[in-house]
C-alpha positions as CSV (number, residue, x, y, z in Angstrom):
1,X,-4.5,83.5,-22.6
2,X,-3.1,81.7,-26.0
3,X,-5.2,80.0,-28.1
4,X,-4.3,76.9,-27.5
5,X,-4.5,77.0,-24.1
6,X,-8.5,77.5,-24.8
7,X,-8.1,74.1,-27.6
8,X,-6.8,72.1,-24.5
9,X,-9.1,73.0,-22.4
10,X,-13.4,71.2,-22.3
11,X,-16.3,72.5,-22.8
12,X,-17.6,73.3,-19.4
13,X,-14.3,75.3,-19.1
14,X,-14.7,77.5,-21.8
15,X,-18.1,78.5,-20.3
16,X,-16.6,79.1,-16.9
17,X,-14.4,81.1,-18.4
18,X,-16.4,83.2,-20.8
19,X,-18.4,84.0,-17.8
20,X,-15.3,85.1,-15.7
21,X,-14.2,87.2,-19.1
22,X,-17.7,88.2,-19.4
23,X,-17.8,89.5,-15.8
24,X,-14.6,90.9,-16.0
25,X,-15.3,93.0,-19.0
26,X,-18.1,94.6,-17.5
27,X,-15.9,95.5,-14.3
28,X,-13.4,97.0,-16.7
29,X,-16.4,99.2,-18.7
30,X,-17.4,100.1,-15.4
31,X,-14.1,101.3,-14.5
32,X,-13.6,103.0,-17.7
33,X,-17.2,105.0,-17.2
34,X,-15.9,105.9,-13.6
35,X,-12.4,107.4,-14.6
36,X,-10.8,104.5,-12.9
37,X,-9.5,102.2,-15.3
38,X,-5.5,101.6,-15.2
39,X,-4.4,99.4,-17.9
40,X,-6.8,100.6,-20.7
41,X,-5.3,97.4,-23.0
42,X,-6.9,94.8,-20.5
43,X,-10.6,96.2,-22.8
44,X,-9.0,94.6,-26.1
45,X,-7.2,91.6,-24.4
46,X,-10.6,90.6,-23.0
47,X,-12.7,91.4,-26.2
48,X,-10.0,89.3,-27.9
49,X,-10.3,86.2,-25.9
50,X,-14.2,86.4,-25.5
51,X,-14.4,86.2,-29.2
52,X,-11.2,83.3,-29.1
53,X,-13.5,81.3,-26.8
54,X,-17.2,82.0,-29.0
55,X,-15.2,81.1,-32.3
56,X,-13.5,77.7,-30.8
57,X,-17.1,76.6,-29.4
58,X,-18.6,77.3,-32.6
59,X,-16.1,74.9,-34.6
60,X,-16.8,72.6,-31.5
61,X,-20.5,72.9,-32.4
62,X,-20.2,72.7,-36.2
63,X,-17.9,69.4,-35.3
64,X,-20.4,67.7,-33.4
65,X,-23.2,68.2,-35.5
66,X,-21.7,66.6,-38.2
């Protein structure tokens, strides 16, 4: 997903969707580990958005609490 489809979207929806990257990413390790995994690039897309999502609720954080 773009970045600035994350800065539209609240707070309770970046947490449902780190959790639904979060899952995801362990389904594609698991598939990795089993020989199974098909699009090998998904691992970095998903690492890349986890980290899009921690940064933007970090500067969310850092906003509030001053």
């Amino acid at each position: 997903m773009a970045k600035t489809d994350y800065n539209a979207q609240s707070d309770d929806q970046l947490v449902e969707a780190l959790g639904n990257l979060k899952r995801e990413q362990f389904n594609l390790r698991f598939q990795a580990a089993t020989s199974q995994l098909e699009k090998s690039s998904r691992v970095k897309e998903v690492r890349r958005d986890i980290a899009r999502i921690k940064t933007l609720q970090a500067q969310r954080n850092a906003a509030a609490a001053k």
